[in-house]
VEXKOL-994169 format. One line per 8 residues: number of its first residue (from 1); their letters; for each residue x, y, z of N, C-alpha, C. Coordinates in Angstrom, 1 decimal. Example, Ala and Ser with C-alpha at 12.3 -4.5 7.8 and 13.67 -1.06 7.14 Angstrom:
REM VEXKOL-994169
1	AS	13.2 -5.7 7.8 12.3 -4.5 7.8 13.2 -3.3 7.8; 12.8 -2.2 7.1 13.7 -1.1 7.1 12.9 0.0 7.9
***
This chain:
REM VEXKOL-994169
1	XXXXXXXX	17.3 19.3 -33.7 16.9 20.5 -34.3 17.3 20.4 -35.8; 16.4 21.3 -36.6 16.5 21.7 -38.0 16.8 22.6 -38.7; 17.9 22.7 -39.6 17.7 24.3 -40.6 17.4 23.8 -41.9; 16.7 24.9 -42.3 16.3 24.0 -43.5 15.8 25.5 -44.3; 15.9 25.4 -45.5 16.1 26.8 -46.5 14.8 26.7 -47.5; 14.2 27.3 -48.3 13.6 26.8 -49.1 13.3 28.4 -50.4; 12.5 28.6 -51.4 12.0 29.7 -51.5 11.2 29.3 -52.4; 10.7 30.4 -53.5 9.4 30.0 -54.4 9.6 29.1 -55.5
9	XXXXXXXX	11.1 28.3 -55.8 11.3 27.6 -56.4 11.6 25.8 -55.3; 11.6 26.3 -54.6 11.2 24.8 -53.7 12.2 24.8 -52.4; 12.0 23.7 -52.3 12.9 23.6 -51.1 14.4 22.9 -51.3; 15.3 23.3 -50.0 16.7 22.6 -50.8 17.6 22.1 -49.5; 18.2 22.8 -48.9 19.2 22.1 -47.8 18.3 22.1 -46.7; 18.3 20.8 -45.6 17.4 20.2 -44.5 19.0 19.8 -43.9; 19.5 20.4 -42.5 20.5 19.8 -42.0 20.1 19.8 -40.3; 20.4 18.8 -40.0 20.0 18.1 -38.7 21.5 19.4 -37.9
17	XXXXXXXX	21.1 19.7 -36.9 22.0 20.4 -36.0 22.2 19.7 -34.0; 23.8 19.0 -34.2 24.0 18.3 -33.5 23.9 19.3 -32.1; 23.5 19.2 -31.1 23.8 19.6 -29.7 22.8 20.9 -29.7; 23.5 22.0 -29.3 22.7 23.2 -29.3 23.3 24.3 -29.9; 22.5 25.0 -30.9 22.9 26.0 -31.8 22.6 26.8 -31.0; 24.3 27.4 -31.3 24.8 29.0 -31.0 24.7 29.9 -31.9; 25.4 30.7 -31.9 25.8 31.5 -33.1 26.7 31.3 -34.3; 27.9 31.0 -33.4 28.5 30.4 -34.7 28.2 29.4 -35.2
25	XXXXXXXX	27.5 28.4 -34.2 27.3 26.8 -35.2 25.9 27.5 -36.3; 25.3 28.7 -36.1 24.4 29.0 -37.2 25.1 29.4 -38.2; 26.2 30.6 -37.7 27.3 30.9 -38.9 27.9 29.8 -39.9; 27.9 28.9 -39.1 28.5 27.5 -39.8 27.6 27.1 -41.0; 26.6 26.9 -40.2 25.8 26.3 -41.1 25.4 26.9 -42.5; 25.6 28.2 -42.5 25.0 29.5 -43.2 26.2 29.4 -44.2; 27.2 29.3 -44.1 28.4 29.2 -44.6 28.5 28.0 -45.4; 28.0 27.0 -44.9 28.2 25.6 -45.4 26.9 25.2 -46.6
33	XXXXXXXX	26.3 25.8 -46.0 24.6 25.7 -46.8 24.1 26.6 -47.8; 24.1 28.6 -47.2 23.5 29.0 -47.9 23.9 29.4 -49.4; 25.0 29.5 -49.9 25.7 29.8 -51.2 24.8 28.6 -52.2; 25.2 27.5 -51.7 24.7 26.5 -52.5 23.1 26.2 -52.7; 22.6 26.2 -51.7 21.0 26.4 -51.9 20.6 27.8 -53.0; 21.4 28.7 -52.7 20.8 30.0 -53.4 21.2 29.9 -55.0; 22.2 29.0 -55.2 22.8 28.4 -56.9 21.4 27.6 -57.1; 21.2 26.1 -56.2 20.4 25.1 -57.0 19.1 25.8 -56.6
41	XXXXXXXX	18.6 26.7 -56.2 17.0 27.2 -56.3 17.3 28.1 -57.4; 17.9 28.4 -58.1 18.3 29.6 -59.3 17.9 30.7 -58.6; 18.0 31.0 -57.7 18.0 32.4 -57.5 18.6 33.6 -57.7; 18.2 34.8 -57.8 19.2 36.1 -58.3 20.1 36.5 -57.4; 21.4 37.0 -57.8 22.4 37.3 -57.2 22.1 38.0 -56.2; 21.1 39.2 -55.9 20.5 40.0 -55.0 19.6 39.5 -54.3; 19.6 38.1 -53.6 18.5 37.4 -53.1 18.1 38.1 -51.5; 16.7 38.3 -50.8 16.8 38.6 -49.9 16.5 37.4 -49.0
49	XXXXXXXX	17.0 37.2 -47.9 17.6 36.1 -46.9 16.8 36.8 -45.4; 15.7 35.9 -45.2 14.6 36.0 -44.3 15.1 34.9 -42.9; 15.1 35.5 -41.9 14.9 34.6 -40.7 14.9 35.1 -39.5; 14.1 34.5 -38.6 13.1 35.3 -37.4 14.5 36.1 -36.5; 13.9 36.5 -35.6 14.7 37.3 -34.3 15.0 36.4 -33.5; 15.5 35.0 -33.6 16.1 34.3 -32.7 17.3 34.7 -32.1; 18.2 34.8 -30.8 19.0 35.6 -31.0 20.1 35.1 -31.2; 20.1 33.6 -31.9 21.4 33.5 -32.7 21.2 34.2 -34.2
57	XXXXXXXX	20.5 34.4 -34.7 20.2 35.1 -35.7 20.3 36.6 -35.4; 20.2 37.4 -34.6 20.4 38.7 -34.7 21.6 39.2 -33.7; 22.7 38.2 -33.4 23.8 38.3 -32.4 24.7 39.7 -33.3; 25.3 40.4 -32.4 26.3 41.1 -33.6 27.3 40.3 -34.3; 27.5 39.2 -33.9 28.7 38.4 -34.6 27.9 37.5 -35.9; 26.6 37.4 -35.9 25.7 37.0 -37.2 25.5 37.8 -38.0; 25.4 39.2 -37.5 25.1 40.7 -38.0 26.4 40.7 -38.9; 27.2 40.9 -38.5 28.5 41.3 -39.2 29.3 40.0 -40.1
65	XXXXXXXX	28.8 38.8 -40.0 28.9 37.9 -41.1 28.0 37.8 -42.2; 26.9 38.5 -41.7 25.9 38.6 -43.3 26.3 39.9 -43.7; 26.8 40.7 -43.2 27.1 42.1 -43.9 28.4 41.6 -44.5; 29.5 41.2 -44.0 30.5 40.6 -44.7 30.6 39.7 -45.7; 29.2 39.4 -45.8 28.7 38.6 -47.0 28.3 39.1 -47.9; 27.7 40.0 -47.6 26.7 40.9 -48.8 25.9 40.4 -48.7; 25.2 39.8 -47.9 23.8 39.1 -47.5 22.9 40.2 -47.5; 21.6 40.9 -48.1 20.5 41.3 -48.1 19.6 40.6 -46.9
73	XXXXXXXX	19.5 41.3 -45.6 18.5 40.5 -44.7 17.1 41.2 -44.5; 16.1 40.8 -44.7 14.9 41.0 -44.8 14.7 41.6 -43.3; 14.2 42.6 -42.9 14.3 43.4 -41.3 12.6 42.7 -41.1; 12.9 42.1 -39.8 11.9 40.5 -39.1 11.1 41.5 -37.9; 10.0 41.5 -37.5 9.3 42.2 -36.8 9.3 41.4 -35.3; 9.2 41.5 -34.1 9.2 40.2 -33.0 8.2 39.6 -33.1; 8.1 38.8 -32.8 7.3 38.1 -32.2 6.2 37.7 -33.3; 6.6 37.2 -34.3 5.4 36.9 -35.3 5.7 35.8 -36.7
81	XXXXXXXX	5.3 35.0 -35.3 5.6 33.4 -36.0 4.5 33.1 -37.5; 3.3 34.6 -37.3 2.3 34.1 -38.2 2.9 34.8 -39.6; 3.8 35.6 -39.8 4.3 35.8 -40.6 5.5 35.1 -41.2; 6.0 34.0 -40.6 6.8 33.2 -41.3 6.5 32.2 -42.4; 6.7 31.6 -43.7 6.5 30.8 -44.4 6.7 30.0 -44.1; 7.9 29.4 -43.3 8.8 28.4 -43.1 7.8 27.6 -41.8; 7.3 28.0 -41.2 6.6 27.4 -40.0 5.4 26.6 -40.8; 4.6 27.0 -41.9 4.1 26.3 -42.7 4.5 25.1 -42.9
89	XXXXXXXX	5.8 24.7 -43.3 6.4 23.6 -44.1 7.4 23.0 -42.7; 7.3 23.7 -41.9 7.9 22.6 -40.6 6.4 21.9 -40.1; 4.9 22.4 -40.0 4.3 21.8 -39.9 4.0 20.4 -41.0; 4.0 20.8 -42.4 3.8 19.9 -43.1 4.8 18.7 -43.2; 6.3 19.1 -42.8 7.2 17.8 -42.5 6.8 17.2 -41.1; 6.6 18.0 -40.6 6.1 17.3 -39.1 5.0 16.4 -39.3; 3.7 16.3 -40.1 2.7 15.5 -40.4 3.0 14.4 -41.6; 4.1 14.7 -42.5 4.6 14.3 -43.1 6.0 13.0 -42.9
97	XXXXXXXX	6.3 13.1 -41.6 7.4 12.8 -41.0 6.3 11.6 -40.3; 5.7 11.7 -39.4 4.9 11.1 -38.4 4.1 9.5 -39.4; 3.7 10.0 -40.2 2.7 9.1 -41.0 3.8 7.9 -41.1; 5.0 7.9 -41.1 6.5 7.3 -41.5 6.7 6.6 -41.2; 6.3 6.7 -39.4 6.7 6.1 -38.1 7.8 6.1 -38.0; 9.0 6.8 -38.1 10.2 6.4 -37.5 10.8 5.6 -36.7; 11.6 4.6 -37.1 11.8 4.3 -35.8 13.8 4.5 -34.7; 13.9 5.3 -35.5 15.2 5.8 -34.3 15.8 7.3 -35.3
105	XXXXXXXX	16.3 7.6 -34.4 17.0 9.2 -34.8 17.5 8.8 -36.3; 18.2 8.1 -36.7 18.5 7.5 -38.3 17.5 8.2 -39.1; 16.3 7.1 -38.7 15.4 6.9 -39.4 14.6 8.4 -39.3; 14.5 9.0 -38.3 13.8 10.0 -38.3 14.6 11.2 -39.1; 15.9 11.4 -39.3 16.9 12.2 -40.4 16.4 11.9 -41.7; 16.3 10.7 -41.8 16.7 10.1 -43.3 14.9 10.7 -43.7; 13.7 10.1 -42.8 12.5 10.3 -43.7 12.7 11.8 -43.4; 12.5 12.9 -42.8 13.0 14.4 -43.1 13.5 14.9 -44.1
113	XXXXXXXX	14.9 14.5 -44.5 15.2 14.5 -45.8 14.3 14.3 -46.6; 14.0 13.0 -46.9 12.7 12.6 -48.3 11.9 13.5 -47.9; 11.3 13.6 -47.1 9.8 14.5 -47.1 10.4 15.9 -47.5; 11.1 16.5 -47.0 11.5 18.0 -47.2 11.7 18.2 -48.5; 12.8 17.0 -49.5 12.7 17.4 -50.7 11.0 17.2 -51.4; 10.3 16.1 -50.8 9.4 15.9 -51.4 8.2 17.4 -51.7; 8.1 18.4 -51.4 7.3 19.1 -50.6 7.3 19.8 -52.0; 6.2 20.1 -52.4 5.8 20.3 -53.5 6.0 22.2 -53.7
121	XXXXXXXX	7.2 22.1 -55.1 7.2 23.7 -55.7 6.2 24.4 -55.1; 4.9 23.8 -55.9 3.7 25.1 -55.7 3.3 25.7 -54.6; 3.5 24.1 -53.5 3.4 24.7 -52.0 4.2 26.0 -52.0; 5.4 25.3 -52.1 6.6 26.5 -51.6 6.6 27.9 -52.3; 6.0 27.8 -53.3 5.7 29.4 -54.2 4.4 29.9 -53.5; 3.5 29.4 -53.2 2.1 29.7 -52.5 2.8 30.0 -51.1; 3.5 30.2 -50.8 3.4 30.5 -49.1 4.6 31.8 -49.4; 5.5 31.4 -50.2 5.9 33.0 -50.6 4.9 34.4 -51.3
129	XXXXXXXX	4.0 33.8 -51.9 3.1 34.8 -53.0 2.3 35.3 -51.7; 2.1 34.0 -50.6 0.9 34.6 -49.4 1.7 35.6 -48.9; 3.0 36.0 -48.9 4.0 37.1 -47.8 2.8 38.6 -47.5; 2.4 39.2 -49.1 1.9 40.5 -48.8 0.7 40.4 -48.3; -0.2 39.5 -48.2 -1.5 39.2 -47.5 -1.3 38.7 -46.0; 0.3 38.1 -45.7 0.0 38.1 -44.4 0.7 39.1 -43.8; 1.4 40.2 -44.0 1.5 41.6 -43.8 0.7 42.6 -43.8; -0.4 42.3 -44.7 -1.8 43.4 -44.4 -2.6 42.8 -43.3
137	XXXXXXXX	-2.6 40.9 -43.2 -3.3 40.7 -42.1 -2.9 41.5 -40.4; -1.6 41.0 -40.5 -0.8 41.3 -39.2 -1.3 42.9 -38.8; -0.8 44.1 -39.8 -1.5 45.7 -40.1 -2.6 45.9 -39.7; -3.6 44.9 -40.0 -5.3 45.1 -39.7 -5.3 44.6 -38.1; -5.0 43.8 -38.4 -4.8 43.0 -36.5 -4.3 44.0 -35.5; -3.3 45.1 -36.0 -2.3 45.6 -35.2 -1.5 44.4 -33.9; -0.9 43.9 -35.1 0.2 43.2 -34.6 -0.5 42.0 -33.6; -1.6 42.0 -33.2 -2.5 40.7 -32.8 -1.9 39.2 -34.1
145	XXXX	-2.8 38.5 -33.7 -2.8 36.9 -34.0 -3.7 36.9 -34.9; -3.0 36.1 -36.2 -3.9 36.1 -37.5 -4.2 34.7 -38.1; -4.9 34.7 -39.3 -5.4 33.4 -39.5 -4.4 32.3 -39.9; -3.4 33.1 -40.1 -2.0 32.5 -40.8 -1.0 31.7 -39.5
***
């Protein structure tokens, strides 16, 4: 498995997550990763910090480490993978990754890496600028499956 951060200035930390993520191994990670991504993307001190209803992501012990943070969290609707950005660019490393051929867990970390930094700004600003179009899609749909 993968976390991996990115916003309209591009993408930045891609970390391989050993065994099975809990709660705290996300707290970890969040800890270890997010401060520094939100410096090298230049982002504003009041950044808002998006990620689905997984329930290591919405555990009360996640809840109360982003509030203890001052973490701004963007409130995630269920079940609505077509509103994520981030699923965009796990497809495009996944096609991106493949072309590679990997050949052992090494090698499949190491091209992830390259490809994830490789993943072009504009991309990553175009899939944030799509946010309010795939919110009116989702609205029109009533909460149905959209093109996105």
């Amino acid at each position: 498995m993968l976390w991996g951060c990115f916003s309209s200035a591009g993408t930045w930390a891609l970390v391989r997550v050993e065994g099975i993520m809990n709660s705290s191994k996300y707290q970890a990670i969040l800890a270890q990763n997010l401060q520094t991504s939100v410096r090298k993307l230049k982002m504003k001190r009041k950044f808002t910090f998006q990620h689905d209803n997984d329930p290591k992501h919405t555990s009360k012990s996640t809840k109360a480490w982003l509030h203890q943070k001052k973490i701004n969290v963007l409130e995630w609707p269920s079940q609505s993978p077509d509103l994520n950005p981030i699923e965009h660019l796990w497809g495009d490393l996944k096609r991106a990754v493949h072309r590679k051929l990997p050949r052992n867990l090494t090698d499949l970390e190491r091209l992830s890496k390259e490809e994830w930094a490789n993943i072009a700004t504009s991309r990553c600003a175009m899939l944030i600028d799509s946010y309010p179009k795939r919110l009116s899609a989702v609205i029109k749909s009533k909460g149905a499956s959209t093109k996105y």
